[in-house]
C-alpha positions in Angstrom: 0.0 0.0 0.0 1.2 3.2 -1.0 2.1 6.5 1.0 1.2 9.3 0.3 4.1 11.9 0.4 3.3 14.9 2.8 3.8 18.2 1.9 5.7 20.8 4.0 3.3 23.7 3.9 5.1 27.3 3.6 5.3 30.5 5.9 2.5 32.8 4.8 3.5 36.2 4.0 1.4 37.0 6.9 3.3 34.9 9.2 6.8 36.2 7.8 5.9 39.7 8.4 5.1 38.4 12.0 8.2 37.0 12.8 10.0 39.7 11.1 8.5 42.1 13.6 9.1 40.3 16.8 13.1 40.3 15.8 12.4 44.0 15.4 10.9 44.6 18.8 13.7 41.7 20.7 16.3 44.2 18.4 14.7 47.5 19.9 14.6 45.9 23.3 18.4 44.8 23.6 19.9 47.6 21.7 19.5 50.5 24.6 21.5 47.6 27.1 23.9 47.2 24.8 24.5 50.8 24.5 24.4 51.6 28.4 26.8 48.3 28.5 29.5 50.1 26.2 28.9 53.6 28.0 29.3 52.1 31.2 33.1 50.4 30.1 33.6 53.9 28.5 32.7 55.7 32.2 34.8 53.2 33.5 38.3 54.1 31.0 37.2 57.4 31.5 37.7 57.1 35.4 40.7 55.4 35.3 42.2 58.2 33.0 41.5 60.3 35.5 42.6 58.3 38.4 46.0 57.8 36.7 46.4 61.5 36.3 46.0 62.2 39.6 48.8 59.9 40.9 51.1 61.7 38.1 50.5 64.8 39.5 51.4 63.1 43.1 54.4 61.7 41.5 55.1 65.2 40.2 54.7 66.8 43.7 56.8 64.1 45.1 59.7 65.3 43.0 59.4 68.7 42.6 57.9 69.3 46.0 55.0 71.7 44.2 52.2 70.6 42.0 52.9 71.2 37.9 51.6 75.0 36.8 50.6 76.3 33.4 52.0 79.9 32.7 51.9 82.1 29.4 55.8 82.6 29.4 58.2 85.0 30.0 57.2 87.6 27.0 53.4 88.7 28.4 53.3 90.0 25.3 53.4 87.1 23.0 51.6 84.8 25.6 48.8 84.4 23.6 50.5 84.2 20.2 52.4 81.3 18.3 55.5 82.6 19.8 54.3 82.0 23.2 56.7 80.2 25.6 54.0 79.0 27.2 53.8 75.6 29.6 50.9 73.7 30.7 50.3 71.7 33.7 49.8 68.4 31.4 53.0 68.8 29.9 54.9 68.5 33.1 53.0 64.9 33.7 53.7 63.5 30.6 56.8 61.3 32.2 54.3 59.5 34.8 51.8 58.9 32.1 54.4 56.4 30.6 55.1 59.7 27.8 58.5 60.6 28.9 60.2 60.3 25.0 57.5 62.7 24.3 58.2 65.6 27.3 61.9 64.8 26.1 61.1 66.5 22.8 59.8 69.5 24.1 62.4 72.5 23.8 61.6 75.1 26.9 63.5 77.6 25.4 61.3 77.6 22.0 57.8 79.0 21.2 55.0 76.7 20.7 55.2 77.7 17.0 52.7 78.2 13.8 51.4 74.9 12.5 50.2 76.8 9.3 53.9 77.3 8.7 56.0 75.1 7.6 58.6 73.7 8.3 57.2 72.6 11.6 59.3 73.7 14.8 59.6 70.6 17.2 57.1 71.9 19.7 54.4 72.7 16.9 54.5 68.8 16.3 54.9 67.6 19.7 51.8 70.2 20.3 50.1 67.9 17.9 50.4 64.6 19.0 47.2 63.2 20.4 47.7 61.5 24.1 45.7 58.7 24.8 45.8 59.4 28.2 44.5 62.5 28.2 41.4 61.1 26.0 37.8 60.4 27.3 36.5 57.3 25.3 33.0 58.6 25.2 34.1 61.2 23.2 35.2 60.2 19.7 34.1 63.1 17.9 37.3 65.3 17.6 39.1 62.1 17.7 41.9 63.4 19.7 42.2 66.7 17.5 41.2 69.9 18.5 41.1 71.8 14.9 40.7 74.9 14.8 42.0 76.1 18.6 41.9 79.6 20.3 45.1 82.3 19.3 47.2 79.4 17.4 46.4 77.6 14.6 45.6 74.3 14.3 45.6 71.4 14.7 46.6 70.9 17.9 46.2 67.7 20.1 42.7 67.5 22.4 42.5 67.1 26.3 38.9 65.9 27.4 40.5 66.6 31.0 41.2 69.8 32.7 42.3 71.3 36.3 40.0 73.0 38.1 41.0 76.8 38.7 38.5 77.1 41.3 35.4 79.2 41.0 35.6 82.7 41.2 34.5 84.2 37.4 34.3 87.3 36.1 33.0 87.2 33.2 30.0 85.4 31.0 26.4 84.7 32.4 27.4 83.0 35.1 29.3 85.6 36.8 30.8 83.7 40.6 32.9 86.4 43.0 33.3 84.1 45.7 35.8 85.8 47.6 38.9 84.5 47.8 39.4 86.1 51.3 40.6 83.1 52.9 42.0 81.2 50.1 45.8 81.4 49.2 45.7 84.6 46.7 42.9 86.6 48.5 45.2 89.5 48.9 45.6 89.8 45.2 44.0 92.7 43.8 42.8 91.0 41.3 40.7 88.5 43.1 37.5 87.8 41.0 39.9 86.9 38.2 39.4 83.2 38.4 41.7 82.8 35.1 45.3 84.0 36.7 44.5 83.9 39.9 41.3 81.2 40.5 40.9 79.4 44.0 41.1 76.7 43.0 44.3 74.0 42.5 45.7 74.8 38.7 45.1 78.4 37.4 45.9 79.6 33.8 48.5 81.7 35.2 48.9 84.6 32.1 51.9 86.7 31.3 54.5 84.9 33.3 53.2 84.2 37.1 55.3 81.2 37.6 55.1 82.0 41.4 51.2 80.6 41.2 52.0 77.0 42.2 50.2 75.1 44.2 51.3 73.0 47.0 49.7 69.9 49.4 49.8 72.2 52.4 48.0 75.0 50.8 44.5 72.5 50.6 43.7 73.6 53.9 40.2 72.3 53.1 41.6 68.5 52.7 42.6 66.8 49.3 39.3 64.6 49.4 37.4 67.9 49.7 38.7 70.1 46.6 38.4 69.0 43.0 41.6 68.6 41.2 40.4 68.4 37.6 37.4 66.7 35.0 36.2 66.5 31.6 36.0 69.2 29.0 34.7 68.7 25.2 37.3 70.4 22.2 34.1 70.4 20.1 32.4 72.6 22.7 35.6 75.2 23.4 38.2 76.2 21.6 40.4 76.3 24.5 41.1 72.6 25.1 44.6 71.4 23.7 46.7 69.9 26.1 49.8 71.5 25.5 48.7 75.1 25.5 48.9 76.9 28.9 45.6 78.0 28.1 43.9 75.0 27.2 44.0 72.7 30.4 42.3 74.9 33.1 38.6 75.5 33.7 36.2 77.0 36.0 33.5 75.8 38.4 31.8 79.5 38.5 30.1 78.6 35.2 27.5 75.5 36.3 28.8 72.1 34.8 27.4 71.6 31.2 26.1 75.0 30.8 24.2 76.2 27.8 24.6 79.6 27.5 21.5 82.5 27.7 21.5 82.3 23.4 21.1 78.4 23.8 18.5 78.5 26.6 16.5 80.9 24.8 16.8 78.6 21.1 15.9 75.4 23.1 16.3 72.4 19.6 17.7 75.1 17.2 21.4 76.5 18.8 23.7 73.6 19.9 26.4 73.8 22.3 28.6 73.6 19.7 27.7 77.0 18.5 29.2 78.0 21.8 32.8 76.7 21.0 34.1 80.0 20.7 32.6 81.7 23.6 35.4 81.3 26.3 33.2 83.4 29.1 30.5 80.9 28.9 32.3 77.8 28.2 35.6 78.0 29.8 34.5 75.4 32.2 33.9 71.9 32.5 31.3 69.8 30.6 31.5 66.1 29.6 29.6 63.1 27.0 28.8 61.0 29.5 25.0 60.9 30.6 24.0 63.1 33.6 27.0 64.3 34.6 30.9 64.6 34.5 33.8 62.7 36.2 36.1 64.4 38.7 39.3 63.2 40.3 39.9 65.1 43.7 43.2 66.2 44.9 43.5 62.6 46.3 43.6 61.1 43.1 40.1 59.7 43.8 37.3 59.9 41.5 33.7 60.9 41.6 30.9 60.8 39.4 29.5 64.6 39.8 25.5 65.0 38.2 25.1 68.3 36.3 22.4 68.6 38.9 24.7 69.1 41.5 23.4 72.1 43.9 25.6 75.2 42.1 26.9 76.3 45.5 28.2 73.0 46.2 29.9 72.5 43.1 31.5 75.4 43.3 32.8 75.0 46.8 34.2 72.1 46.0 36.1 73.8 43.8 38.1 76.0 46.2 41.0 74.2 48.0 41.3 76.9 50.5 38.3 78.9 51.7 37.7 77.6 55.5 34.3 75.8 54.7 35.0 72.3 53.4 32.2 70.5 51.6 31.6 67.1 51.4 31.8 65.6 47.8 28.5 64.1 47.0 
């Protein structure tokens, strides 16, 4: 007796289109995780960065008995030219960052020089070399490049990280004149000038105030009190170039990820990157990451700081030396 053969009966279009959209919806489902999986080992690099710089600049106060300082060089006049002989704070870490061939190339007696001129001079290109270590992963856009920086031409090589000059500001919509009264340049005429003389642990130091160092003892409000430094954006300010004296400091009297009055009032229409060149609202500290920015204190620890963060807070955590320590949340 014969069989008869069974036939395998087909997916209806019907059903295809069924199954097709339940791999949609799985796909939709999974895809934020795996996103908030890779920020989170981005945060986490990101951290570590920071922690690592912190013991560098430990290291560095080990041996030179002061922290490192930025200054505009010796010729005030030039200070914000390419014949600046300029310093920053980042250059003097670059041997416990594992970059000591690179701070070996750096000629101290010799401007930072035009990149838009060739030949290069030696600093121009070691200006230009892009420092992992001084990278945020969570920020790939410039990829390590700041173009187009403030008073030199570019490019230059990016910092994501900068130190914290405190928080008195002068300038901008966020205007801070916390006193410096009891911090270590209160008697300084020029007090609300959180640039040159901030109080907080790195200033820019202009014109050629290499006297503006800043030493354990002088964080009279504890190292696990007073920020040391955090994150900045190059596609957000155009000072942000970890070589230039002028590129690695930032203030905590403008609120952390601030969007200036013009953005506020354009919410969806201006971007913070039409703020890049507006140093009195953007000379500060501002980050990719979710929610907030990360910080490393004076003692090389690091904390996770919401942009929510009550203002005054923030910005007493900023100063390392004004008699009312607060604790970092």
């Amino acid at each position: 007796m014969k069989r008869r053969a069974s036939r395998r009966r087909a997916f209806t279009l019907v059903e295809l289109l069924v199954v097709i959209a339940i791999i949609g919806i799985l796909i939709a489902l999974l895809l934020p995780a795996v996103q908030a999986a890779r920020e989170a080992a981005r945060r986490a690099q990101c951290t570590n960065n920071l922690k690592q710089l912190g013991l560098a600049l430990h290291n560095y106060h080990d041996k030179v008995v002061c922290f490192p300082i930025s200054y505009g060089g010796v010729d005030g006049a030039n200070a914000y030219t390419v014949n600046s002989m300029g310093h920053s704070w980042m250059q003097g870490v670059l041997p416990y960052v594992e970059m000591q061939p690179l701070y070996q190339q750096i000629r101290f007696d010799m401007p930072v020089g035009d990149a838009a001129v060739a030949p290069l001079t030696v600093n121009t290109i070691v200006s230009q070399t892009v420092v992992n270590a001084f990278l945020c992963p969570s920020d790939p856009q410039m990829r390590g490049i700041q173009t187009s920086p403030a008073n030199c031409n570019g490019p230059r090589g990016a910092t994501n990280y900068k130190a914290c000059a405190g928080a008195n500001w002068a300038w901008g919509d966020a205007i801070c004149q916390f006193s410096t009264t009891k911090g270590k340049w209160g008697n300084n005429a020029n007090r609300t000038n959180g640039l040159d003389y901030g109080n907080g642990f790195i200033c820019r130091n202009g014109g050629n105030l290499r006297e503006n160092y800043t030493r354990i003892a002088d964080i009279t409000d504890g190292t696990s009190n007073a920020f040391a430094m955090g994150e900045a954006v190059p596609e957000w300010c155009t000072h942000t170039w970890w070589y230039w004296w002028n590129g690695t400091t930032a203030t905590c009297g403008i609120p952390l990820n601030y969007k200036s009055a013009a953005i506020q009032a354009n919410p969806g229409t201006v971007t913070l990157e039409s703020q890049w060149g507006d140093w009195p609202n953007n000379y500060s500290f501002f980050s990719r990451h979710p929610g907030g920015a990360n910080f490393a204190l004076v003692d090389a620890s690091v904390r996770f700081i919401s942009d929510t963060i009550d203002l005054t807070t923030y910005r007493r955590i900023a100063m390392i030396a004004d008699g009312d320590a607060v604790s970092v949340p």
